[in-house]
FIKOLZA-1660 file (N, C-alpha, C; in steps of 0.1 Angstrom, whole numbers, plus 5000, padded with zeros to 4 digits):
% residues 77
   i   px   py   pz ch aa at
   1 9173 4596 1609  A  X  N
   1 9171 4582 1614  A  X CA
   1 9169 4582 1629  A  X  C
   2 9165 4591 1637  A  X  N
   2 9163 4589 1650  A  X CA
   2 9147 4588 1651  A  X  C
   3 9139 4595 1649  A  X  N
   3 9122 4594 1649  A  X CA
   3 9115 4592 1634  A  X  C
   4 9103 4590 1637  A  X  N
   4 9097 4592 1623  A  X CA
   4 9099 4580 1616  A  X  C
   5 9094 4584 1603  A  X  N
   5 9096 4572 1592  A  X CA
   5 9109 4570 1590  A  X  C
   6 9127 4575 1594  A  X  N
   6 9135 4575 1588  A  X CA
   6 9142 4567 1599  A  X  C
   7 9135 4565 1613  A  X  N
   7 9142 4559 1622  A  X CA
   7 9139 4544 1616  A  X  C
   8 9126 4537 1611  A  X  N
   8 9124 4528 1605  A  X CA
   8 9133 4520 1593  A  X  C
   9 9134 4533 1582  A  X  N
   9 9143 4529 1572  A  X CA
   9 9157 4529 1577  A  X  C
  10 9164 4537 1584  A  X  N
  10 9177 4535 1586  A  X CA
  10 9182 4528 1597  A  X  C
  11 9171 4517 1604  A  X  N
  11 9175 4509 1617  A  X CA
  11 9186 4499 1619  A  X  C
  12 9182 4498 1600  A  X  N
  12 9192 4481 1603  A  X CA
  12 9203 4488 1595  A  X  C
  13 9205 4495 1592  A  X  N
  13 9218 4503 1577  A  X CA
  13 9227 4514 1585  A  X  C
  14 9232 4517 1590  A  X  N
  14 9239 4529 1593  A  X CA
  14 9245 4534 1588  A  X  C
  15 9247 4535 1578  A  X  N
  15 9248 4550 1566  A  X CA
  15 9238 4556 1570  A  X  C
  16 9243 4567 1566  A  X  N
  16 9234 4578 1567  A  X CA
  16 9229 4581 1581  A  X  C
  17 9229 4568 1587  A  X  N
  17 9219 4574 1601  A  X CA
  17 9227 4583 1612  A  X  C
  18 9218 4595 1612  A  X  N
  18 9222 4603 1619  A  X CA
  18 9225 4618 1613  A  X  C
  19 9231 4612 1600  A  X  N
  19 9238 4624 1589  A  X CA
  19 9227 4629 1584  A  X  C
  20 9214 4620 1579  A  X  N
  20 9205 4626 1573  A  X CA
  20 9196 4630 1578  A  X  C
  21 9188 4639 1581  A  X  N
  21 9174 4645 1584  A  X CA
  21 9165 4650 1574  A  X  C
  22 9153 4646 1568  A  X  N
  22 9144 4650 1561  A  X CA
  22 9134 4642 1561  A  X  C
  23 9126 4650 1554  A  X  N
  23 9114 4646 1555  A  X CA
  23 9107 4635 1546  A  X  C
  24 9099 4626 1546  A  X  N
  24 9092 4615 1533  A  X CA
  24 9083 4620 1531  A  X  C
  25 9078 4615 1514  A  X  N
  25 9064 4619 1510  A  X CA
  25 9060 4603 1502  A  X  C
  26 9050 4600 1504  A  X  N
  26 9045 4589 1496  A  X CA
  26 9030 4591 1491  A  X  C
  27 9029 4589 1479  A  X  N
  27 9014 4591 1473  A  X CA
  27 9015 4578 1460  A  X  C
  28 9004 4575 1458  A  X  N
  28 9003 4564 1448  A  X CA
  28 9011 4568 1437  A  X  C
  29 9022 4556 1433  A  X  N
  29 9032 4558 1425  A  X CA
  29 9044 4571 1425  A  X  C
  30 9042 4578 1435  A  X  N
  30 9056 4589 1436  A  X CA
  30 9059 4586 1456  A  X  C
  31 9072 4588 1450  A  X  N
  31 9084 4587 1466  A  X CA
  31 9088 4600 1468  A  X  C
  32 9092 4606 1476  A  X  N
  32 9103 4619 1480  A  X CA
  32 9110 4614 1488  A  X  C
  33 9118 4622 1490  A  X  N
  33 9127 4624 1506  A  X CA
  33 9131 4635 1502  A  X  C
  34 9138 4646 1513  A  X  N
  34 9141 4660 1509  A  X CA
  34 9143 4660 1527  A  X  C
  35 9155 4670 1522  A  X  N
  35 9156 4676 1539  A  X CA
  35 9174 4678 1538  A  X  C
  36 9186 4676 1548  A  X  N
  36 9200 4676 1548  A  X CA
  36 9203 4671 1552  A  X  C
  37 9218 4669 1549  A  X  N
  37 9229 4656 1554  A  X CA
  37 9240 4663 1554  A  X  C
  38 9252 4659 1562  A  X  N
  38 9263 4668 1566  A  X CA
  38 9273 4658 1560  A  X  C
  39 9283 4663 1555  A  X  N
  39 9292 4657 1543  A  X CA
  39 9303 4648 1555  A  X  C
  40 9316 4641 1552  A  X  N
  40 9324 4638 1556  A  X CA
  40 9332 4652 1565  A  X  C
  41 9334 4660 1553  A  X  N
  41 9345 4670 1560  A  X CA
  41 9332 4685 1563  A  X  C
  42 9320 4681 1567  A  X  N
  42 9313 4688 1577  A  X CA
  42 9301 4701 1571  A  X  C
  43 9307 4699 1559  A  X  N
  43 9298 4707 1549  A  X CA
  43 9282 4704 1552  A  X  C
  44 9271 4710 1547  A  X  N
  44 9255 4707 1553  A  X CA
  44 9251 4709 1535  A  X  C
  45 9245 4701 1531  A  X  N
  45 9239 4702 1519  A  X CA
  45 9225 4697 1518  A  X  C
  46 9216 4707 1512  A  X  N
  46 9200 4704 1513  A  X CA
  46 9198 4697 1501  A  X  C
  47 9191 4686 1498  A  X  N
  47 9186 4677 1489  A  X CA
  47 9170 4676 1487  A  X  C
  48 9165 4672 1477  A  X  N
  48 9149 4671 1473  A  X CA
  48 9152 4657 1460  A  X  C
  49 9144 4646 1465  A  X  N
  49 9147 4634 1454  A  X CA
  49 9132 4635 1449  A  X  C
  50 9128 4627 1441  A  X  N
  50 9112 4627 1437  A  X CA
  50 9118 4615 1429  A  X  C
  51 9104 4604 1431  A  X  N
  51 9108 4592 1419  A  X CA
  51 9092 4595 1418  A  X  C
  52 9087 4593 1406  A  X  N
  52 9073 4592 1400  A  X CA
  52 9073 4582 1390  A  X  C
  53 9059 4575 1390  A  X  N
  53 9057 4561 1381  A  X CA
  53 9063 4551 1389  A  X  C
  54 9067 4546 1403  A  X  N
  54 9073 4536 1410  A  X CA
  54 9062 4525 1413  A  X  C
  55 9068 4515 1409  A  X  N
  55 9055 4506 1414  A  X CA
  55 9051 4499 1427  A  X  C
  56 9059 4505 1437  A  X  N
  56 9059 4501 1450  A  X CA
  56 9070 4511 1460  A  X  C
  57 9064 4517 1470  A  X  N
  57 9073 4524 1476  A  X CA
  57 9081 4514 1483  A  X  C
  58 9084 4504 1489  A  X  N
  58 9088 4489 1492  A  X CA
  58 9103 4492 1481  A  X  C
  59 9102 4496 1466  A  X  N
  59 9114 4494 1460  A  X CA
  59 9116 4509 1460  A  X  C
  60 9109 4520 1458  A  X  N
  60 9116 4529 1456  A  X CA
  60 9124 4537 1469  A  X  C
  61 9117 4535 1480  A  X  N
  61 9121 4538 1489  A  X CA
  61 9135 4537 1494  A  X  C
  62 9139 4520 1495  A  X  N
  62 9157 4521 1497  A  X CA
  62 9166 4533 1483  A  X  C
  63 9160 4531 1476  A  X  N
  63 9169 4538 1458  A  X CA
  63 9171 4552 1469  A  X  C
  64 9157 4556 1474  A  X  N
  64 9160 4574 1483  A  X CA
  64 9172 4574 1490  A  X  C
  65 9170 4563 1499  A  X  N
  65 9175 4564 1508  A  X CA
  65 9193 4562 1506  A  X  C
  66 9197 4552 1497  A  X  N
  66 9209 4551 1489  A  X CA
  66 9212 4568 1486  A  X  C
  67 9206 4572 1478  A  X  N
  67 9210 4585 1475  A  X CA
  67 9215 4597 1485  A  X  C
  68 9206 4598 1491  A  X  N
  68 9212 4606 1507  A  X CA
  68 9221 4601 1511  A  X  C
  69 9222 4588 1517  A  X  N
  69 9232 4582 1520  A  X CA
  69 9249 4587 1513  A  X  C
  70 9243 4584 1501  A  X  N
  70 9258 4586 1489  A  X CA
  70 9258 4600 1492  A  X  C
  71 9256 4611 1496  A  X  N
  71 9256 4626 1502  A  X CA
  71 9271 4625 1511  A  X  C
  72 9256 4621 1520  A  X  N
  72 9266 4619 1530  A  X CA
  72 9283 4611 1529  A  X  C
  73 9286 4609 1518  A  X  N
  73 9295 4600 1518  A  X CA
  73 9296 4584 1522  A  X  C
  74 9283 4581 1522  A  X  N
  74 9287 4565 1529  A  X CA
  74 9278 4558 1521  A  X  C
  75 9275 4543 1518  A  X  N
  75 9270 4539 1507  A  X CA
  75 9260 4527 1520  A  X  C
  76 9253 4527 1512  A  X  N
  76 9240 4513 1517  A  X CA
  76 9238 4501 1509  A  X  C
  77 9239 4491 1519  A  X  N
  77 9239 4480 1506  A  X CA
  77 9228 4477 1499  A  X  C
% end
C-alpha cells in the first residue's frame, strides 16, 4: 500500500497497509494479487489469489484485497 495500484486500494482501509506487498493483475474477467504479507507474530508468508469469470474488477478486487488482509491478521470492512 505505499505506491502503485495497492497504495490506491488500501488508502482508505488500513488493514493490511503496509503488511502487504504484491503485485495486481487485471485482464477481462480475471483479478490476481500475489506477492507477501508479514503475520502478527512476524512470520512472512507468500500468497497468489486468482478470481476468473468476475464481472467487474470494481467487485472482485476488494474480495483480493480482504484476503491478504485476513493474512496478515487484520480484517477489511
Amino acid at each position: 500500500g505505499f505506491t502503485g495500484t495497492l497504495a490506491d486500494r488500501f488508502d482508505t482501509a488500513p488493514a493490511g497497509a503496509g503488511l502487504v506487498r504484491a503485485k495486481t493483475g487485471t485482464l477481462t474477467g480475471v483479478n490476481t494479487l500475489a506477492g507477501t504479507v508479514a503475520t502478527p507474530d512476524g512470520r512472512l508468508l507468500a500468497f497468489a489469489f486468482l478470481a476468473g469469470r468476475t464481472p467487474s474488477p470494481y467487485r472482485a478486487q476488494p474480495a483480493l484485497d480482504r484476503l491478504s488482509a485476513a493474512l496478515a491478521g487484520q480484517d477489511l470492512p
